[in-house]
C-alpha positions as CSV (number, residue, x, y, z in Angstrom):
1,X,76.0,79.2,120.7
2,X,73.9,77.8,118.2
3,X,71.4,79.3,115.8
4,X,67.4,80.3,115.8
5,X,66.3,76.8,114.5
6,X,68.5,75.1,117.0
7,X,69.4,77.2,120.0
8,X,72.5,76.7,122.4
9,X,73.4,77.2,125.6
10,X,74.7,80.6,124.6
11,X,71.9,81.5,122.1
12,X,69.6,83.8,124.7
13,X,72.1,85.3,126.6
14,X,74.2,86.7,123.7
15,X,70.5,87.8,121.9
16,X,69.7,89.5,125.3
17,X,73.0,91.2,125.7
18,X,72.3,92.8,122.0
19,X,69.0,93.9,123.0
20,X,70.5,95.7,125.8
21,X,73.3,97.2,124.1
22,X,71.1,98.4,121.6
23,X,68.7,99.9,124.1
24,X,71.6,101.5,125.6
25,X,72.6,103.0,123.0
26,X,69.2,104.2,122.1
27,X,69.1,105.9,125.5
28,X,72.7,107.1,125.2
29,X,71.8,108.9,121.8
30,X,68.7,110.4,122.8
31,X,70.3,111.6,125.8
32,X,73.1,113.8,124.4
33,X,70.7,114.9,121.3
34,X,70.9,119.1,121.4
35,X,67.1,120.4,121.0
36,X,66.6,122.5,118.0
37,X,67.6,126.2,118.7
38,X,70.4,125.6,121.4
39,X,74.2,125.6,121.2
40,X,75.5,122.6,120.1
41,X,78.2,122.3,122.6
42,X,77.8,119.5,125.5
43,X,77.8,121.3,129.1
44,X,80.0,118.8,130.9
45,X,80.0,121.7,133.7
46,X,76.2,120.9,134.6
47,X,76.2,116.4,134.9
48,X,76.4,115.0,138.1
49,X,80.2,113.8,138.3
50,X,80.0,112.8,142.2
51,X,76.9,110.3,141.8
52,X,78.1,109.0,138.3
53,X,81.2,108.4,140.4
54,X,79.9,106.7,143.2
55,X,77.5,104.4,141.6
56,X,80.5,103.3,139.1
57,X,82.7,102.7,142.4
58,X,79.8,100.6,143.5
59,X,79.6,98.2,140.9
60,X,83.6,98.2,140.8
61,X,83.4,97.2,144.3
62,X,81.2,94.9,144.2
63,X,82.9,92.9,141.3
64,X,86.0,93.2,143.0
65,X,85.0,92.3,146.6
66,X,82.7,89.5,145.8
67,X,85.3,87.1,146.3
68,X,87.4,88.1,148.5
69,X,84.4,89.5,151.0
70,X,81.7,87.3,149.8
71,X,77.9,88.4,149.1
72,X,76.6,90.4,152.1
73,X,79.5,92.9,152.7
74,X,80.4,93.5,148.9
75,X,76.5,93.4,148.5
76,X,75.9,96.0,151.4
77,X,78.7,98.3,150.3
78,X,77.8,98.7,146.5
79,X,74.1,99.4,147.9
80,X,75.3,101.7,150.8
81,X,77.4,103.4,147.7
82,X,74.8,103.5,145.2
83,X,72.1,105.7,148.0
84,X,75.1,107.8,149.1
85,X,75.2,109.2,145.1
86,X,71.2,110.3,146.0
87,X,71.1,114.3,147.0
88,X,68.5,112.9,149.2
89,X,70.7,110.4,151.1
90,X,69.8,109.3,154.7
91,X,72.2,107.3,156.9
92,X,69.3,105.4,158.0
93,X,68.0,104.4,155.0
94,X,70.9,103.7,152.9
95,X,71.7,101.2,156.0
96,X,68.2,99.7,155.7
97,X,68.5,99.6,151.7
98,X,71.5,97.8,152.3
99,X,70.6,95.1,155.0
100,X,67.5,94.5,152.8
101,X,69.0,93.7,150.0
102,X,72.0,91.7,151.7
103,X,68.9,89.7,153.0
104,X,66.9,89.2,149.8
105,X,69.9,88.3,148.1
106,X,70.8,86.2,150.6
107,X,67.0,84.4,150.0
108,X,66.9,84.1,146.0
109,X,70.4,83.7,145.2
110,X,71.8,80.9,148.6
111,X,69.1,79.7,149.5
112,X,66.1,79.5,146.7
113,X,69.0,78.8,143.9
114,X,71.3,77.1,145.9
115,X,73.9,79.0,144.3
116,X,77.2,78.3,145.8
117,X,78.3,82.0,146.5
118,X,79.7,82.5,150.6
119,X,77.8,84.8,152.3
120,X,81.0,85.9,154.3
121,X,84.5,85.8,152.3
122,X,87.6,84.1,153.4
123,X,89.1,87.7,154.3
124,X,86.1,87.7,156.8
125,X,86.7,84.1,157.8
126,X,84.0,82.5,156.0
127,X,84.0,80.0,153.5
């Protein structure tokens, strides 16, 4: 990993992760804080369970079906997922959403990296 004067491979990334965690936990903090004046017990009753739920099952999905499905259906799915969690969801547009991103994704990550992720998983006959 290294140190400050003389940095590793690992050095950023773990610094980064901190960061983040610690932001995270910021946000976390500040987000179950009780205003001054109000009952100090948490109203589970009242948080959004279903889109918490489906943008969780997104990511899950995602990490799961990357290899098996490759990037564009386990990248469509988690982004089809993630706009079905919105109270304004369209069919329409979380299709778009998703074929957009499957295509941008496509563009920075295969082709402008060169990474060597399948775009179509070996469940799909790819790869």
């Amino acid at each position: 990993m290294g140190r400050a004067i003389r940095m590793g491979p690992g050095y950023f990334p773990m610094i980064l992760a901190g960061l983040l965690a610690l932001l995270g936990l910021i946000v976390l903090i500040s987000g179950l804080a009780v205003p001054a004046g109000e009952s100090h017990a948490i109203n589970f009753a009242g948080w959004p369970w279903r889109s918490l739920a489906l943008v969780t099952l997104a990511v899950v999905i995602f990490g799961l079906g990357i290899r098996p499905l490759g990037l564009g259906p386990s990248m469509g799915l988690a982004v089809f997922l993630s706009a079905l969690a919105s109270r304004k969801f369209n069919l329409l547009t979380g299709l778009a959403s998703a074929l957009i991103m499957v295509a941008f994704s496509w563009a920075v990550f295969i082709k402008g990296l060169g990474l060597p992720l399948p775009l179509l998983g070996p469940w799909l006959g790819g790869y």
